[in-house]
C-alpha distance (Angstrom), angle and dihedral (degrees) to the residues before:
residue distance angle dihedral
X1 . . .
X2 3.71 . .
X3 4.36 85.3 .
X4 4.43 86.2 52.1
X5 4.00 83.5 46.8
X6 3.63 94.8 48.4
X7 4.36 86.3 48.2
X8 3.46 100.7 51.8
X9 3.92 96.4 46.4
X10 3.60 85.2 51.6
X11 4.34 89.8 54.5
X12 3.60 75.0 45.3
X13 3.49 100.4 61.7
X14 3.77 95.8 34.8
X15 3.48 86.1 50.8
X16 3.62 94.7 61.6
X17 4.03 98.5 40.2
X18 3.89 84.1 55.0
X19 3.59 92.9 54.2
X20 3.70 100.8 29.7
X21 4.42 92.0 50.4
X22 4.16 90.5 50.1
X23 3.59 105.5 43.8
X24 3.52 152.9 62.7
X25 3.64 96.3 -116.3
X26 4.01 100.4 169.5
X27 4.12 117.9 45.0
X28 3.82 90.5 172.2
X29 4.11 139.1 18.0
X30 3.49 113.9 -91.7
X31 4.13 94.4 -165.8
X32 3.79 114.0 90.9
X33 4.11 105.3 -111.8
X34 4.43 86.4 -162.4
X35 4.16 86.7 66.2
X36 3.44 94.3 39.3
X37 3.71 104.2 51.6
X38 3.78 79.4 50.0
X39 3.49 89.5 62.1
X40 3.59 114.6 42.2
X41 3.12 98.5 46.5
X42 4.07 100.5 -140.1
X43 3.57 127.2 -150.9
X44 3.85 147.2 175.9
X45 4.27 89.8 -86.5
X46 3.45 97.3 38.0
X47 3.40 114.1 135.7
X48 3.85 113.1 -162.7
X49 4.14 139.5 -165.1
X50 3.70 112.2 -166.2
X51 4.39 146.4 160.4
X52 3.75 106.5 -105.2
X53 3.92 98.0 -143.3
X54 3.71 93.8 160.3
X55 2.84 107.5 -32.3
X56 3.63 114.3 -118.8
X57 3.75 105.5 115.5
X58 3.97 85.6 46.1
X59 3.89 80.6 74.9
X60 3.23 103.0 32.8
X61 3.65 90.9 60.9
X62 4.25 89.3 55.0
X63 4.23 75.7 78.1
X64 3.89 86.7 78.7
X65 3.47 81.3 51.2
X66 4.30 96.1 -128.9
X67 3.95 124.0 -165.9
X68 3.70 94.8 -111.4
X69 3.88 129.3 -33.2
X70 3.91 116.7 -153.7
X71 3.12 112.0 -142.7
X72 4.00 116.1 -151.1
X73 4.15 132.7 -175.0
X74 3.62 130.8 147.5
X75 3.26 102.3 -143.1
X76 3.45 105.7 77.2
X77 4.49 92.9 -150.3
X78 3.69 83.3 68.3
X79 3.89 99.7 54.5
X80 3.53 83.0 37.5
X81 3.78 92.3 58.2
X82 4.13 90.6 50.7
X83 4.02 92.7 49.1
X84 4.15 88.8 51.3
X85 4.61 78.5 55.8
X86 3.72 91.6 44.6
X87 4.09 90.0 47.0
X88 3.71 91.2 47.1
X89 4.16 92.8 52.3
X90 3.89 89.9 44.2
X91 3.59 102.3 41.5
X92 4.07 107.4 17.4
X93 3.62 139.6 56.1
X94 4.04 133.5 -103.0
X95 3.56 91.6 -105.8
X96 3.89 81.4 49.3
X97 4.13 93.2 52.7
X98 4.10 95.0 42.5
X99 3.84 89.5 47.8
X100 3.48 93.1 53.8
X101 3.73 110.3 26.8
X102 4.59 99.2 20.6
X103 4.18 94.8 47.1
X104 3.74 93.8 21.9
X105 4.01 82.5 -132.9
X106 3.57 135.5 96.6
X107 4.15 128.0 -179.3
X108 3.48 93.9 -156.2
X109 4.03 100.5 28.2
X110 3.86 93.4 124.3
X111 4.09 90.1 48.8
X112 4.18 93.7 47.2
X113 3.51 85.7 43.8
X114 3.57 93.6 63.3
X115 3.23 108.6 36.0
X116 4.18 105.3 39.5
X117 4.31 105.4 14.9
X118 3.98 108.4 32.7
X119 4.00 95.1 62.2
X120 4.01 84.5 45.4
X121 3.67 98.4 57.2
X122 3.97 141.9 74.5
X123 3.70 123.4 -100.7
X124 3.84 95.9 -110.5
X125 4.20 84.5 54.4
X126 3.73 94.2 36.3
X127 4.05 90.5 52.4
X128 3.95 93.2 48.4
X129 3.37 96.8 45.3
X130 4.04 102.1 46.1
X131 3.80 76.1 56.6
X132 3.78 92.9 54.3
X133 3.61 119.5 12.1
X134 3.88 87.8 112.4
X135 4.13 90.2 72.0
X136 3.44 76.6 77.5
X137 4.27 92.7 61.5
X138 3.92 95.0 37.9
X139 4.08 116.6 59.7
X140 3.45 123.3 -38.2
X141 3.85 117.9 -32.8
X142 4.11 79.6 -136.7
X143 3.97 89.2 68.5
X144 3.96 91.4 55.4
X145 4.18 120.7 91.0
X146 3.51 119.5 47.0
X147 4.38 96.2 -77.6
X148 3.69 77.9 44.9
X149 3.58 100.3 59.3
X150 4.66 92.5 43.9
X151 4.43 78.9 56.9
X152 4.33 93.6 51.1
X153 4.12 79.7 40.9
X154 3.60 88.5 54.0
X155 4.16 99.1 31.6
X156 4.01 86.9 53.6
X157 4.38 81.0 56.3
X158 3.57 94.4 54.1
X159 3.71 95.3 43.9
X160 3.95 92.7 53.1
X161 3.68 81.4 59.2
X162 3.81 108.6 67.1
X163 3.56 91.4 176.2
X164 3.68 96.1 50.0
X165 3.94 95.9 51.8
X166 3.75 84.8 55.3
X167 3.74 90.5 62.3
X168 3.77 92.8 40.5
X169 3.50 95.3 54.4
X170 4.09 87.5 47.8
X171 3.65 89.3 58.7
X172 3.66 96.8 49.1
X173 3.76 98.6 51.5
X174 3.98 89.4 35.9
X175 3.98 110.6 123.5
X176 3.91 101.2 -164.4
X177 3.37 129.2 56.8
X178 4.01 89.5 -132.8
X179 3.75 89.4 67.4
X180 3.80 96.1 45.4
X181 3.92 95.6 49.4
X182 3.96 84.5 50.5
X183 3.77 91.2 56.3
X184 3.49 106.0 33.9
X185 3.91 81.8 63.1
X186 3.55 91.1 57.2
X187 3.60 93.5 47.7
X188 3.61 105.7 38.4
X189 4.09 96.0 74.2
X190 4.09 77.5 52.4
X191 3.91 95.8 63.9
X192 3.43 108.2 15.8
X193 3.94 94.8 66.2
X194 3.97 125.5 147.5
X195 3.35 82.6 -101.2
X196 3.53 103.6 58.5
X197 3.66 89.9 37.3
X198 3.95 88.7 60.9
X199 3.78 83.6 49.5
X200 3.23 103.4 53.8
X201 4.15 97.0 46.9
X202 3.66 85.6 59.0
X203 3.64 115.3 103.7
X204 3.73 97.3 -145.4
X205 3.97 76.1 66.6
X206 3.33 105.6 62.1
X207 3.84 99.7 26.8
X208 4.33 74.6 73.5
X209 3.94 85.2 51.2
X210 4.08 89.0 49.4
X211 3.69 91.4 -109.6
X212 3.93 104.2 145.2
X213 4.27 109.2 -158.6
X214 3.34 92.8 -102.9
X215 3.61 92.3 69.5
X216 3.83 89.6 38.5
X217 3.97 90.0 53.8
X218 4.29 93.8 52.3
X219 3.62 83.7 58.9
X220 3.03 102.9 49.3
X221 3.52 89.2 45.3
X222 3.23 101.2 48.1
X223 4.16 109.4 33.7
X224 3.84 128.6 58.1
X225 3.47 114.4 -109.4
X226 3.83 95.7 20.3
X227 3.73 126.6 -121.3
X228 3.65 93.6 -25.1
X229 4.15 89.4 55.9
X230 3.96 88.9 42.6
X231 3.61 88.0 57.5
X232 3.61 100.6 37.1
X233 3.75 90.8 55.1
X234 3.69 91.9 42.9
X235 4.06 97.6 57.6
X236 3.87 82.7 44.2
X237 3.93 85.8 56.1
X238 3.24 100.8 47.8
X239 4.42 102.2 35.8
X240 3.82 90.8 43.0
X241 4.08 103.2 41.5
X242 3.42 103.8 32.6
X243 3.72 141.0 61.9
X244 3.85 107.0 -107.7
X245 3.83 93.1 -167.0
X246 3.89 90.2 84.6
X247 3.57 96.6 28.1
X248 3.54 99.7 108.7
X249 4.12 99.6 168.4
X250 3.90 94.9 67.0
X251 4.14 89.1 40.4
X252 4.05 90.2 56.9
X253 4.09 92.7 46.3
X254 4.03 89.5 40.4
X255 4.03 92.5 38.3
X256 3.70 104.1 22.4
X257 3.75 89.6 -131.9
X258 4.15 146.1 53.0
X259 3.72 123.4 -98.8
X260 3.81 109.4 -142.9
X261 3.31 92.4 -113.6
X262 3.48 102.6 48.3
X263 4.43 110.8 38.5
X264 3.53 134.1 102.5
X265 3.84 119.3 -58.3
X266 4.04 86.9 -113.7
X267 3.85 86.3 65.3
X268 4.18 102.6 45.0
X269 3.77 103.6 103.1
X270 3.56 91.9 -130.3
X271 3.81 94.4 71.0
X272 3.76 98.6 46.5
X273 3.82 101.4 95.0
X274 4.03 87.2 44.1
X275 4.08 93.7 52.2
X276 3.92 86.9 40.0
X277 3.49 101.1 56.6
X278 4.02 84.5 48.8
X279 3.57 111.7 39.5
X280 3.88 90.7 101.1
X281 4.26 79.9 75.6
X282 3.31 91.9 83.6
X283 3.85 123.0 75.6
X284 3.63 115.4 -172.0
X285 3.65 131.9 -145.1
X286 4.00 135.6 -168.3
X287 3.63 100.4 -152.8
X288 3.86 151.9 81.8
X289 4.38 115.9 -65.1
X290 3.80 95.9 -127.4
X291 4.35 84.2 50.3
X292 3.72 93.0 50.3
X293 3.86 85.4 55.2
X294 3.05 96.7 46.4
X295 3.53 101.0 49.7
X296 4.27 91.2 37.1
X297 3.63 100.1 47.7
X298 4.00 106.4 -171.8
X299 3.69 142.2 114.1
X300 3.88 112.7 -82.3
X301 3.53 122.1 -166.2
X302 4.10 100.2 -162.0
X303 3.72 128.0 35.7
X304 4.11 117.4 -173.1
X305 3.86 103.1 -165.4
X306 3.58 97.5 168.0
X307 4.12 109.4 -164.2
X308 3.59 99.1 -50.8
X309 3.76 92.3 115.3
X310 3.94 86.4 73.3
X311 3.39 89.2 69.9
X312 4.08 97.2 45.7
X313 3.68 90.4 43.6
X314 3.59 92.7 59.8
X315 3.92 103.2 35.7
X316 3.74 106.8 13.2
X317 3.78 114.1 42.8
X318 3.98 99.2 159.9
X319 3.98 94.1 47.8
X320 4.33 87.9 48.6
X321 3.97 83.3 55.9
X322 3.63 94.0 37.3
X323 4.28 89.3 49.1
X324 3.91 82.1 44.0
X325 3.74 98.9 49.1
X326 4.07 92.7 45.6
X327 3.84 88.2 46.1
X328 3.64 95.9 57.0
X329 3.89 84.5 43.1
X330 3.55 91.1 57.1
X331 3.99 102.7 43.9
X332 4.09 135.6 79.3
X333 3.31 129.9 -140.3
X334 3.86 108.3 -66.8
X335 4.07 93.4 28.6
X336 3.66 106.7 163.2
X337 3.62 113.1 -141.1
X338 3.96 123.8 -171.7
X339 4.09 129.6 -162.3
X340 3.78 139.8 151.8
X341 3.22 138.2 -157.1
X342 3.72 142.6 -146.5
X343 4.05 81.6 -147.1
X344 3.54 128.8 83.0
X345 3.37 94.9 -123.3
X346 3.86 132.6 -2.0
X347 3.80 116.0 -119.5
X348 3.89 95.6 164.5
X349 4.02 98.1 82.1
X350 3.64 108.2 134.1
X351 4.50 109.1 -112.5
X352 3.97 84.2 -114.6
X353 3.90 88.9 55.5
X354 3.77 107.2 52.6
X355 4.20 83.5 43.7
X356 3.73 90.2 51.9
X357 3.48 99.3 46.9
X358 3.86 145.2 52.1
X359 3.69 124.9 -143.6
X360 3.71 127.0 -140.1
X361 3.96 95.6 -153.5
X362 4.08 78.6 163.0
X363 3.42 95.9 73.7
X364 3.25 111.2 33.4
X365 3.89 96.7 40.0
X366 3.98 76.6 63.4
X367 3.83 92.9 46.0
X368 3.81 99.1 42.9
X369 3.69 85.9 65.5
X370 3.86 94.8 53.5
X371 3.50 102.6 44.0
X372 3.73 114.4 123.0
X373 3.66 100.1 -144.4
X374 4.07 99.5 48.7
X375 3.73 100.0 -171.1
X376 3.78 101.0 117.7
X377 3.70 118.4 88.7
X378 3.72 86.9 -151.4
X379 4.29 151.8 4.2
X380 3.36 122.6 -151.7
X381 4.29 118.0 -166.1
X382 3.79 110.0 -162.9
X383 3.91 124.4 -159.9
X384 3.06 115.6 -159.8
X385 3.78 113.5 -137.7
């Protein structure tokens, strides 16, 4: 039994790298860029190290207007995704960037493609996107990648329930939290159904939503009810506690686009010239975090690690302490550095870590609570001393 066990995580695991190394898996930030502004504290020489995802809070933090920010993913589609961004701020229009990046959908993507981005980017970019630009021309670019395609799966549910997408677009445009807890408990028996529970504690399920087993397994682990419970109390979190008007994460999933009034700061047209005239900030690199240090030795004041450490924690102990070891190398005194967790609390921090660093459990005890995604089990803010 314990030999089958040991088999299928394995499929498990290959299962994931396969999907994980030839897609897309990420089409927008999941990591609230309000909390974490809050948090590092950027400023006009701050030098900062962080995951790419998709890019979007890479440029919303150029609004605080940072020294540089190196930008760093491993899968190449996602770096790929954030040059297309930079190309259309540097070489298109407003209406250009909203199309694209606010409505996910653009008439004449494949034509502005051509003619103002595709001479603007780097091969790596240029090849992914000749390959597919059109996502932009079909549905939603927000139902393309692998998370992408679980949010159509779920947007084609809602629609076939007229009745349902009534109450979801209530609780969207609701401006009390009165009203929202009202409908959320009319909706919740909607979409959190045995059925969906069962789909959601499969691991074919979240490997589309980028979450690796390891990450699966501390849940499970660590929360009653599993996954399904996680996520159950998570939605309940975030629909009963906080405003939805401005919560523009859970409007994109439920919508598959932005409302003007309610995207990320990268997309509200009165940023546009700011983030333009900056975009050349951020550097970005296809590669590993503890390579990029070691091959750009320097003292950086921010890191943004995202969860990734999950995932090295559970199948990669030597390269966490190695990634540790280069980070400390490569920080000052007062080095902010940034991470979630899909755990409740982390218990894998290398002995050298927790003596090299302080953490502000103040703030981001405070911030956990606010942040408008609310699919972390924890954040961690390291100072380092």
């Amino acid at each position: 039994m314990f030999k089958f066990s040991k088999t299928l995580n394995q499929f498990r695991d290959t299962v994931f790298s396969n999907i994980h190394g030839n897609n897309l898996i990420y089409n927008t930030c999941w990591e609230d860029p309000r909390c974490d502004r809050q948090m590092l504290d950027i400023q006009p020489d701050s030098k900062m190290v962080m995951i790419t995802s998709a890019g979007c809070n890479a440029l919303d933090y150029l609004l605080d207007n940072p020294q540089e920010i190196n930008s760093i993913d491993v899968n190449p589609r996602q770096n790929a995704l954030l040059q297309l961004k930079i190309a259309v701020f540097k070489h298109g229009t407003y209406e250009d960037l909203w199309k694209f990046f606010g409505e996910g959908h653009h008439d004449q993507a494949v034509e502005v493609y051509a003619q103002k981005l595709r001479p603007n980017l780097p091969d790596y970019a240029r090849e992914f996107w000749d390959r597919n630009i059109i996502h932009f021309r079909k549905k939603s670019f927000y139902f393309f990648g692998t998370s992408g395609t679980f949010a159509w799966v779920f947007y084609q549910y809602i629609n076939a329930r007229p009745k349902l997408r009534k109450l979801i677009t209530q609780l969207l445009e609701a401006q009390d939290l009165e009203e929202q807890r009202k409908l959320y408990l009319q909706i919740e028996p909607k979409i959190v159904t045995q059925v969906i529970k069962w789909l959601i504690n499969r691991h074919f399920t979240l490997t589309l939503l980028g979450v690796p087993r390891a990450q699966r397994q501390l849940i499970v682990d660590e929360y009653p009810g599993g996954v399904s419970g996680f996520v159950t109390d998570c939605l309940r979190q975030v629909f009963m506690q906080l405003p939805t008007h401005d919560n523009y994460f859970w409007r994109l999933y439920l919508t598959g686009k932005y409302a003007p009034t309610c995207c990320p700061a990268y997309l509200e047209e009165a940023n546009f010239e700011t983030i333009k005239a900056r975009v050349d900030k951020i550097k970005i690199h296809t590669t590993y975090i503890s390579e990029f240090l070691r091959n750009n030795p320097d003292k950086y004041s921010q890191y943004i690690l995202l969860d990734h450490q999950d995932w090295l924690a559970a199948h990669d102990v030597p390269a966490l302490t190695d990634e540790w070891n280069l980070i400390l190398k490569n920080s000052k005194k007062g080095t902010k550095i940034l991470m979630r967790s899909a755990s409740l609390r982390i218990t894998f921090f290398p002995d050298f870590v927790s003596s090299a660093l302080d953490f502000d459990t103040e703030i981001t005890a405070k911030l956990h609570k606010q942040d408008r995604v609310g699919t972390y089990g924890s954040v961690y803010l390291g100072n380092v001393k």
